[in-house]
C-alpha positions as CSV (number, residue, x, y, z in Angstrom):
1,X,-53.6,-75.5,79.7
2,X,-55.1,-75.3,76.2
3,X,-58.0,-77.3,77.7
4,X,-58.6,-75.0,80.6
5,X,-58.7,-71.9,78.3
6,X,-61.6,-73.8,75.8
7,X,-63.3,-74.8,79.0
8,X,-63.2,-71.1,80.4
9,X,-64.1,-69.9,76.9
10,X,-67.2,-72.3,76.9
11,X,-68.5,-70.8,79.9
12,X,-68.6,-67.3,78.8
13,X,-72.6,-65.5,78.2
14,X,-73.1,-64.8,74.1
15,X,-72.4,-61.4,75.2
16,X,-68.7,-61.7,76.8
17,X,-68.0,-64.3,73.8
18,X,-69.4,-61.1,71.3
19,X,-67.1,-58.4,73.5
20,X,-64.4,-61.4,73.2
21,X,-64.7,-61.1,69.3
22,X,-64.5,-57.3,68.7
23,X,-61.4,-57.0,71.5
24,X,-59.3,-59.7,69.0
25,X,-60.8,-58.2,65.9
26,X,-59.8,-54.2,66.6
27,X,-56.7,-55.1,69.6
28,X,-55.0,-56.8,66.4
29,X,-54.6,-60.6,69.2
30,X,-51.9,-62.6,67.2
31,X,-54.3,-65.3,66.8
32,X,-56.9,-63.6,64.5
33,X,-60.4,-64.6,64.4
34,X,-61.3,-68.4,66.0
35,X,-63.7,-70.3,64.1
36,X,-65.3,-72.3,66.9
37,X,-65.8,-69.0,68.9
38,X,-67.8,-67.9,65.6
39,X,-70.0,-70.8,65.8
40,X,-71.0,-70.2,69.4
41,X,-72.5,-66.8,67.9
42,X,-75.4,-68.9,66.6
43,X,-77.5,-68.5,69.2
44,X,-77.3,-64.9,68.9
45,X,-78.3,-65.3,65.2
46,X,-75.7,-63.5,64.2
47,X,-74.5,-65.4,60.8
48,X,-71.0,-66.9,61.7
49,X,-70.2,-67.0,58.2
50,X,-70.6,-64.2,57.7
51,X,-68.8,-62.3,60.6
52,X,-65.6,-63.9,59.4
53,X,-65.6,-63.5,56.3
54,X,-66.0,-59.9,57.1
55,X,-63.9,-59.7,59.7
56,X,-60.5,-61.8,58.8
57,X,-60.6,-60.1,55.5
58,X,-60.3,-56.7,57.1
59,X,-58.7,-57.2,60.2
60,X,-55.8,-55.6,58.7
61,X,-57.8,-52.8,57.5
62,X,-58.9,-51.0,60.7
63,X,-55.3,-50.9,62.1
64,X,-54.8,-47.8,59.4
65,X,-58.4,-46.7,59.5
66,X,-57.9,-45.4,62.8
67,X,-60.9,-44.9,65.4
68,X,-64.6,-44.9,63.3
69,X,-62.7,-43.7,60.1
70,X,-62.6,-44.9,56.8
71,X,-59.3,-46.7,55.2
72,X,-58.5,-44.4,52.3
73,X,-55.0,-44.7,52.7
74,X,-56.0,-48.6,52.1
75,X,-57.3,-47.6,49.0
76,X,-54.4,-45.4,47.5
77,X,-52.2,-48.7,49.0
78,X,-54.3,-50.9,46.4
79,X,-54.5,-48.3,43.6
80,X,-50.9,-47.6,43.5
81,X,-50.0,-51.6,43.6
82,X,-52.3,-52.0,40.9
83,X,-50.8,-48.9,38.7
84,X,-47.5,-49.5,39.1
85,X,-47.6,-53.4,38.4
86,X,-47.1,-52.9,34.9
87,X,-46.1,-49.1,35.1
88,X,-43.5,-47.6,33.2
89,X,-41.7,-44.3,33.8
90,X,-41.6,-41.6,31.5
91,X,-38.7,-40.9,28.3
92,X,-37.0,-38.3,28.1
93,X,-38.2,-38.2,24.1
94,X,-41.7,-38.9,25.3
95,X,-41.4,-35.6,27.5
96,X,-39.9,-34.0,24.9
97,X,-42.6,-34.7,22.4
98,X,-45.5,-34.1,24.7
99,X,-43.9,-31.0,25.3
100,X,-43.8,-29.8,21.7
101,X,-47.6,-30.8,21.5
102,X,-48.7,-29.1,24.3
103,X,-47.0,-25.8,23.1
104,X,-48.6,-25.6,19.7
105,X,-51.5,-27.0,21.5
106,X,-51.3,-23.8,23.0
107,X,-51.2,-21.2,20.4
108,X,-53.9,-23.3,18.2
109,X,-56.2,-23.2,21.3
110,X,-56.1,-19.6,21.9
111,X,-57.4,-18.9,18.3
112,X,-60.5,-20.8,19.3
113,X,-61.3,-20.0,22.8
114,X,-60.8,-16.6,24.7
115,X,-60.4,-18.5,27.5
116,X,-56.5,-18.1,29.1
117,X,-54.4,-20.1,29.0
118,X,-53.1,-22.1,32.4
119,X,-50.5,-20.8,34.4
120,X,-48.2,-23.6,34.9
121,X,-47.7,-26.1,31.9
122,X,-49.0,-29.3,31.1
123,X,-46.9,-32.5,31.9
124,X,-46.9,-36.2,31.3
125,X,-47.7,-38.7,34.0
126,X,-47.1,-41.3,35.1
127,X,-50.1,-44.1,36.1
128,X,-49.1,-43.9,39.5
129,X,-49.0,-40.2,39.5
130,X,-52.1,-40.1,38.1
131,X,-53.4,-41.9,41.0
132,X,-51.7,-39.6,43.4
133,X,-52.7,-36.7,41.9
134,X,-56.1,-37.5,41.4
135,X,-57.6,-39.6,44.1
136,X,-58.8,-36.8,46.7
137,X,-61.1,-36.3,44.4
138,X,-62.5,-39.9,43.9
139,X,-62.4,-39.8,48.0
140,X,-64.7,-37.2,47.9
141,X,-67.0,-38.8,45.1
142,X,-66.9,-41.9,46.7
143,X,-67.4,-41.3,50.6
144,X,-71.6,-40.8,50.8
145,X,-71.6,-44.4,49.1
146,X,-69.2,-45.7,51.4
147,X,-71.1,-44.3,54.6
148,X,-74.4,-45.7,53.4
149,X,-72.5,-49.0,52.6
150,X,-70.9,-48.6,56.6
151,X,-74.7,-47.4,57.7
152,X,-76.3,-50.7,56.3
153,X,-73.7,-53.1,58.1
154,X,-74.3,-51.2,60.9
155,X,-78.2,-51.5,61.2
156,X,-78.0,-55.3,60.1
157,X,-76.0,-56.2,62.4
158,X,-78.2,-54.9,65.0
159,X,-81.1,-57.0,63.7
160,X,-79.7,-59.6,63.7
161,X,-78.6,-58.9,67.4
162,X,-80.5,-59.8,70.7
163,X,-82.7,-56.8,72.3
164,X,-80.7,-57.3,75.4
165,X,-77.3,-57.2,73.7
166,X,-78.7,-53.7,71.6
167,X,-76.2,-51.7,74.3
168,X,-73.4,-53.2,73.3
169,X,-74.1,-53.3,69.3
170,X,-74.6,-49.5,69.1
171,X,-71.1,-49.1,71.2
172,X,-69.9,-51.1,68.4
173,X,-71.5,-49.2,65.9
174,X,-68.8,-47.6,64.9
175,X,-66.3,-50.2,64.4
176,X,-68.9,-52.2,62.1
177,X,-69.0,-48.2,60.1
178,X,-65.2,-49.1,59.8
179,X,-66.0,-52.8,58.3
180,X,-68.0,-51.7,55.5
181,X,-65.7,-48.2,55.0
182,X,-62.8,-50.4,55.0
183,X,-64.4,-53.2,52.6
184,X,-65.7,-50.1,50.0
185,X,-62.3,-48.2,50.4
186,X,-60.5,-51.6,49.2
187,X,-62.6,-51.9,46.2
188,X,-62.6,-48.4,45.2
189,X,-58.5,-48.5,44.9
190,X,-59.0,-51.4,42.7
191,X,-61.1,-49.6,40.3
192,X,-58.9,-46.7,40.6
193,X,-56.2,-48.4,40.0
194,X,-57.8,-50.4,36.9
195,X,-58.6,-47.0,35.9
196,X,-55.3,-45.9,35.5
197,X,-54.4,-48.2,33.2
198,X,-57.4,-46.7,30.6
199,X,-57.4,-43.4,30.8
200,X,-55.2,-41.2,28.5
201,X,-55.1,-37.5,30.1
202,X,-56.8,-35.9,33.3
203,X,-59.7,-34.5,31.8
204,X,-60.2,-37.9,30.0
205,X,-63.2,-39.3,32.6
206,X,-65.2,-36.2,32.2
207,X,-64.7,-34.7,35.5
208,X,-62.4,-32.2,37.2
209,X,-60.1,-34.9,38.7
210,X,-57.1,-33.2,38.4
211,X,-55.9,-30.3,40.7
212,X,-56.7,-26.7,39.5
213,X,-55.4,-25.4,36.9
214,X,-53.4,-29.0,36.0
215,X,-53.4,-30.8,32.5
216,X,-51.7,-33.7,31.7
217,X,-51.3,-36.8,29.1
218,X,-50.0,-40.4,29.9
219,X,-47.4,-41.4,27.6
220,X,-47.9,-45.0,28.3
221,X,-51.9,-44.9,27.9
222,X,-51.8,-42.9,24.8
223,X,-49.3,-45.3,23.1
224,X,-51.8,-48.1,23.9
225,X,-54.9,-45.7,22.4
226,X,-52.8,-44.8,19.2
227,X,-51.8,-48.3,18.4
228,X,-55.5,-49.2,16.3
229,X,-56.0,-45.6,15.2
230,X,-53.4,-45.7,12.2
231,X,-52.9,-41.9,12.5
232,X,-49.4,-40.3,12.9
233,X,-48.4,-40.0,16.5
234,X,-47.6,-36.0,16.1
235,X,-51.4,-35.2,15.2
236,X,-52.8,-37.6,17.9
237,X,-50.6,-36.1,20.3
238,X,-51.6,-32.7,18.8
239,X,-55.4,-33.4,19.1
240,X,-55.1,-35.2,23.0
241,X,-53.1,-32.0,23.8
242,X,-55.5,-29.7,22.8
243,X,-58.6,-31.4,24.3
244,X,-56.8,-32.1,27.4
245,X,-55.8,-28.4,27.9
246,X,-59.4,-27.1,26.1
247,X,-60.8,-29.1,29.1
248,X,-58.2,-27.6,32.0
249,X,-58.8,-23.8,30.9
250,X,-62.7,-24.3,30.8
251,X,-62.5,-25.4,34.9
252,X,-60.1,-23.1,35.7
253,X,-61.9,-20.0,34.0
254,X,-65.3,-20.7,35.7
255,X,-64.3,-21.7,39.1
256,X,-67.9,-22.2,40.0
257,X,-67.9,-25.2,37.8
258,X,-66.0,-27.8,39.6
259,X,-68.1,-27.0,42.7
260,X,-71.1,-27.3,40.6
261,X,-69.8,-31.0,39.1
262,X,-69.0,-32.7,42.4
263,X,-71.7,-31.3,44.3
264,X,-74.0,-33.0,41.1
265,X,-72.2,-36.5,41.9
266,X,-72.4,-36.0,45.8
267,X,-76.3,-35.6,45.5
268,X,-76.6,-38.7,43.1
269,X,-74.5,-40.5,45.4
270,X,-76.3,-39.5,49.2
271,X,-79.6,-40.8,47.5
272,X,-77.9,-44.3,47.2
273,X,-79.0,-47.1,50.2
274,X,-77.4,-50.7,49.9
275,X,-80.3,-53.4,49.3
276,X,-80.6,-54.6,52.8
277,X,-82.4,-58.0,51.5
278,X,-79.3,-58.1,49.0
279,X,-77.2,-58.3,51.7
280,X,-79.2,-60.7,53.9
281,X,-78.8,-63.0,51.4
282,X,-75.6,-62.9,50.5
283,X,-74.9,-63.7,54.5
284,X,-77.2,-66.6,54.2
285,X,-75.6,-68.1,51.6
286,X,-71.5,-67.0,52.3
287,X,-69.0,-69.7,52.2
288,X,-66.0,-68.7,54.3
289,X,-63.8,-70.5,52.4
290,X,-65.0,-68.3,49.1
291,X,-64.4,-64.9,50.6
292,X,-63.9,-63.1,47.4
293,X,-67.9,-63.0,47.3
294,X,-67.8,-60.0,49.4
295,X,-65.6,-58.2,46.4
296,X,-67.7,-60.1,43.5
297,X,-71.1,-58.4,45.2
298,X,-69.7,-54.9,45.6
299,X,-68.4,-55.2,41.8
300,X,-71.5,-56.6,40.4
301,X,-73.4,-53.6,41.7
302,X,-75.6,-56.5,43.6
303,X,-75.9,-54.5,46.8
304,X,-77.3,-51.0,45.1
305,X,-81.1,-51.2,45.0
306,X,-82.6,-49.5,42.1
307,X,-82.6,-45.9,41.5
308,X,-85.2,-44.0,43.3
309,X,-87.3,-41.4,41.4
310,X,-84.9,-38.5,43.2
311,X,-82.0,-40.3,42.0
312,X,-83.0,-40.6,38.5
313,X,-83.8,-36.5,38.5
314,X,-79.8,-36.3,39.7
315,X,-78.6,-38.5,37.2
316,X,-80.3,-36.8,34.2
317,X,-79.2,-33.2,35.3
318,X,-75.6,-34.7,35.8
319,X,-75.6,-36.1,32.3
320,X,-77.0,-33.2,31.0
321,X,-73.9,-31.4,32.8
322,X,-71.4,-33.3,31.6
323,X,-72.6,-33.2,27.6
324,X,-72.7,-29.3,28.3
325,X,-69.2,-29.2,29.3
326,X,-67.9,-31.9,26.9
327,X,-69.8,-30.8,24.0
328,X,-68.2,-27.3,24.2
329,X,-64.9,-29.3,24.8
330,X,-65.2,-31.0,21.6
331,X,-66.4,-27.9,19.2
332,X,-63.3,-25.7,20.8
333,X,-60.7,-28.9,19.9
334,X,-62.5,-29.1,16.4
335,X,-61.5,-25.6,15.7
336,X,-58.5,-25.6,17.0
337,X,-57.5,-28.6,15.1
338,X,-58.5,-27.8,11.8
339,X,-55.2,-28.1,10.6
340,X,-54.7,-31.4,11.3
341,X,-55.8,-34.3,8.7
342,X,-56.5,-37.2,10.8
343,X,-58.6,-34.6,13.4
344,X,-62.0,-35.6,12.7
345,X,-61.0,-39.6,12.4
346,X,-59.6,-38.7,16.0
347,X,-62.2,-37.1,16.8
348,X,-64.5,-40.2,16.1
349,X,-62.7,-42.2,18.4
350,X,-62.6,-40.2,21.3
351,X,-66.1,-40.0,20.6
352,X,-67.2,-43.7,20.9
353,X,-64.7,-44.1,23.7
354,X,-66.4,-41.7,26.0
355,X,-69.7,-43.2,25.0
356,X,-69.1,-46.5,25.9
357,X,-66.5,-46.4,28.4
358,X,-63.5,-48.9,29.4
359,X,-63.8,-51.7,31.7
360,X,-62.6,-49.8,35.0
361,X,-65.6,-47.2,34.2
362,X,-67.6,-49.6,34.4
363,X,-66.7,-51.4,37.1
364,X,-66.7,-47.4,38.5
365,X,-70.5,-47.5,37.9
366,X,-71.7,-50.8,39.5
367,X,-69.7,-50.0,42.5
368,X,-71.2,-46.5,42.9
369,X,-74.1,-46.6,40.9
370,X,-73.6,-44.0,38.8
371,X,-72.3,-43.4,34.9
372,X,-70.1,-40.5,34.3
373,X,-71.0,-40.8,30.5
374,X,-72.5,-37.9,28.7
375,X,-75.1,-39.3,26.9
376,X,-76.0,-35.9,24.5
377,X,-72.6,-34.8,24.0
378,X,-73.6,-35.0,20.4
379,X,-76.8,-32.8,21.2
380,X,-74.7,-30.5,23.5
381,X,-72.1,-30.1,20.6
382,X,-74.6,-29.3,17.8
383,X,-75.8,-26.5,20.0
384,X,-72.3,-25.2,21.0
385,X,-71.2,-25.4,17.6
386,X,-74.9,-23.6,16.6
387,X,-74.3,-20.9,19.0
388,X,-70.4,-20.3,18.0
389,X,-71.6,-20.0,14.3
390,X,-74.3,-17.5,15.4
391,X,-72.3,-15.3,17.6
392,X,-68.4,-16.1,17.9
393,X,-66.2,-17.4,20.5
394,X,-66.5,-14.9,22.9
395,X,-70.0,-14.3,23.1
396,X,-69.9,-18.1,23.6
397,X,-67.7,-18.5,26.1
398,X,-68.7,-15.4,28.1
399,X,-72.0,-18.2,28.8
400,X,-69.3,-19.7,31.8
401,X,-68.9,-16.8,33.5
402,X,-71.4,-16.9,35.9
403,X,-73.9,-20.1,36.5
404,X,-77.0,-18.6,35.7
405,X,-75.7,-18.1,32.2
406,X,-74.7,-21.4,31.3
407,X,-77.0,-23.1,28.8
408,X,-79.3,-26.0,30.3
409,X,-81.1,-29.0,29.0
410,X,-83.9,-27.2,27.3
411,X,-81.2,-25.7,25.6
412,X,-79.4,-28.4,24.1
413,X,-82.7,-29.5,22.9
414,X,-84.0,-26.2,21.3
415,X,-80.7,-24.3,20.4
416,X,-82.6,-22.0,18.3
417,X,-84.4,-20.7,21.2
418,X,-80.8,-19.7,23.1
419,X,-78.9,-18.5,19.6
420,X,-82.0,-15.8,19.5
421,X,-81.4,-14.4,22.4
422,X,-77.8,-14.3,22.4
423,X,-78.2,-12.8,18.9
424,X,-80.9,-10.4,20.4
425,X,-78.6,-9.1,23.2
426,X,-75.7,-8.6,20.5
427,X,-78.3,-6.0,18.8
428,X,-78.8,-4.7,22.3
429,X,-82.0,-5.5,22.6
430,X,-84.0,-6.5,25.4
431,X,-85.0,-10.1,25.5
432,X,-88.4,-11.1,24.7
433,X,-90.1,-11.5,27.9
434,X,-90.7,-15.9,28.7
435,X,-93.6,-17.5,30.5
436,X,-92.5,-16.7,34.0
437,X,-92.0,-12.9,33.2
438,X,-95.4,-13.0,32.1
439,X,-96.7,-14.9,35.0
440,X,-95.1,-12.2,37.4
441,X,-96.2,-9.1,35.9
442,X,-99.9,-10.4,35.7
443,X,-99.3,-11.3,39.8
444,X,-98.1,-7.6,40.0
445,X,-100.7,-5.8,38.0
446,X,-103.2,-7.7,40.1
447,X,-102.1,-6.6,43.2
448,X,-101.9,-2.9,42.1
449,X,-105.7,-3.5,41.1
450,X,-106.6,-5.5,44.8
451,X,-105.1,-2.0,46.4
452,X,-106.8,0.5,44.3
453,X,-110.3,-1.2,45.6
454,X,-109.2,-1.2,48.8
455,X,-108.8,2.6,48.2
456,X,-105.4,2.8,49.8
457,X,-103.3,4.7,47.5
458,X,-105.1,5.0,44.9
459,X,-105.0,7.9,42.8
460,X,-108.0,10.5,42.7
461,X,-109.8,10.3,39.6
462,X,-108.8,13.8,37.4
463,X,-113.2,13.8,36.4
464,X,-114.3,14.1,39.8
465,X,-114.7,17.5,40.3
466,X,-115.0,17.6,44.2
467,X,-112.4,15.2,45.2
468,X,-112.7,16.2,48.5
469,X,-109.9,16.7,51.5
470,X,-107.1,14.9,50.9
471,X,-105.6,12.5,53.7
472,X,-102.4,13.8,54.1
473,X,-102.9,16.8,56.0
474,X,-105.8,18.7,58.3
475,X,-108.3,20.5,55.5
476,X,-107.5,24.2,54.9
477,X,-109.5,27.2,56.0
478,X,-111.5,27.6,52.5
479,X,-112.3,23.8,52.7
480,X,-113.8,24.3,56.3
481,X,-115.8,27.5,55.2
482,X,-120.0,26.7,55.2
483,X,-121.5,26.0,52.0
């Protein structure tokens, strides 16, 4: 019998053996994937190799991707494994510590911001809960890459495919969208997860990853960042507290700005295309038996191209956005913490660990392409901490209330120029007009001129001494009367 089938199989056109492949590969067939059916696909030059290693690895995937979707729940699967491997709960005397901090966090805070406070309280978390509470968020970050990655399998695989077999390729379209969706989702929950074991509170990557109005610290990852810091565990505690929550009020209070962040990332991330040749090769040269390949190129960063011009503009106004934000982060924690001894040796630290990042960022940044690391925040901070000795916390902070306010690159270069004009409208003066004011009152002035030679409305010159009849009404009698 089991010759008859490999005989019947034999006979079947490239395209029934190709509709063959994609029934077993999304109908979930108990056998899986046959090998020797793969090699038959050579005449379609369709790399074999390839196709397998694509297709046994995520077989499993597409059952919970559903129809054309991408496997997220895949990826929370693999980041919550990963977090909770080595996860530990939460104390009851870590709780009640991390309480304690967060509550003179608190008071300490509000003497150095005029930003309110949050209306529920801070808590600890868990790595796991961490992941759970923040991944939405990294969906959301994530999903232009993982469409463009989806796109790219898509259109090579109908290269690669005969022009009379084109029909059934673009049916298949989007199962192949599914492949690469799947393969992404799986190695974003890795880095997710990896990251989970780095970061020490929700504010800690820079972006609003945590739910509105939510702070929180992780008990096991602030042990492990104390440990080297030789600094008493109340003050660190103290100083992680206060940043976390500086960080949590600042989103919360401008609303706008967690619209503004993401929609920064979502631009970078729509201008990224996966190398096509990159991936080309890769096929060329896959060994089935070494299918991990597929996950080393995705980390490495191998399949991004290099930034486009567009993309480079993104990245520099999102870095720019992120020292803006985390510079003002940082001068509101410094005051707030003055009482502490060991603040401005903690301070340090957090410092160089932002600006270099742990090992999950940067796996975060070859598999998206993009760095969430402010690269002025010392810039940014110089100018905040300019501005707050210039005109106080409030007339600081009142810059977030509205996005045309908030200071912008030029301004973390020349703070002088921005404390002058805060300074000026403290006085109640009117600001000195810039270029573009300039520019649009010379545009006005000569348009006034263009309709006084036209003689439209221009008004009669008080010399003249006969202006004559005027074009609003029918002359009057004495104007009609001979001469």
């Amino acid at each position: 019998m089991a010759g008859d089938e490999s005989d019947s199989s034999s006979d079947q056109s490239p395209e029934e053996e190709f509709q063959e492949l994609i029934r077993q590969l999304f109908g979930g067939g108990a056998g899986g994937i046959d090998p020797e059916q793969l090699s038959r696909l050579s005449g379609m030059n369709i790399d074999p190799a390839m196709m397998q290693a694509v297709m046994s690895q995520l077989q499993g995937a597409f059952a919970g991707a559903g129809q054309g979707g991408i496997a997220w729940d895949m990826a929370e699967r693999q980041a919550l494994h990963i977090a909770n491997q080595d996860g530990l709960g939460v104390t009851t005397g870590q709780r009640t510590d991390l309480d304690q901090a967060f509550s003179l966090a608190t008071l300490w805070l509000s003497e150095a911001t005029t930003i309110s406070e949050l209306p529920a309280p801070a808590q600890p978390l868990t790595r796991g809960g961490w992941v759970e509470a923040t991944l939405p968020v990294w969906q959301q970050l994530a999903e232009p890459v993982a469409t463009s990655i989806a796109d790219a399998l898509t259109a090579a695989l109908s290269e690669q495919a005969p022009e009379d077999m084109q029909g059934l390729v673009q049916g298949a379209g989007r199962l192949m969208r599914t492949v690469g969706g799947s393969l992404f989702a799986s190695q974003l929950g890795q880095v997710v997860g990896n990251l989970s074991k780095e970061v020490v509170s929700g504010g800690d990557v820079g972006i609003p990853l945590m739910p509105d109005g939510q702070a929180a610290i992780l008990p096991q990852n602030f042990a492990d960042f104390g440990r080297d810091l030789e600094v008493p565990d109340d003050q660190l505690a103290l100083y992680v507290a206060t940043r976390e929550l500086a960080h949590a009020r600042l989103f919360r209070h401008a609303r706008w700005l967690r619209l503004h962040v993401i929609s920064q990332v979502t631009d970078f991330a729509r201008g990224v295309h996966v190398d096509t040749g990159a991936l080309e090769d890769l096929a060329s040269r896959f060994d089935p038996s070494e299918p991990e390949e597929l996950r080393r190129a995705l980390e490495s960063g191998a399949l991004l191209p290099e930034r486009s011009e567009a993309q480079k503009a993104a990245l520099a106004r999102l870095e720019n956005l992120l020292a803006t934000i985390e510079g003002w982060v940082e001068v509101v924690t410094e005051d707030a913490t003055s009482r502490l001894p060991s603040a401005p040796r903690i301070a340090e630290a957090v410092r160089r660990r932002r600006a270099v990042g742990g090992p999950a960022e940067r796996a975060l940044s070859t598999l998206v392409g993009l760095e969430l690391r402010p690269r002025r925040m010392r810039e940014a901070a110089a100018m905040w901490r300019a501005v707050t000795d210039a005109v106080g916390p409030a007339a600081r902070d009142a810059l977030w209330d509205y996005p045309d306010l908030m200071p912008q690159a030029s301004d973390i270069d020349d703070p002088a120029a921005l404390v002058a004009r805060l300074e000026a409208h403290a006085r109640g003066e009117e600001p000195a007009p810039d270029e573009m004011d300039d520019a649009l009152a010379r545009l006005l002035s000569a348009e006034d001129q263009r309709g006084a030679d036209a003689g439209g409305d221009a008004p009669a010159d008080p010399s003249d001494p006969d202006p004559g009849p005027s074009d609003d009404g029918p002359a009057s009698p004495d104007d009609q009367r001979p001469a």
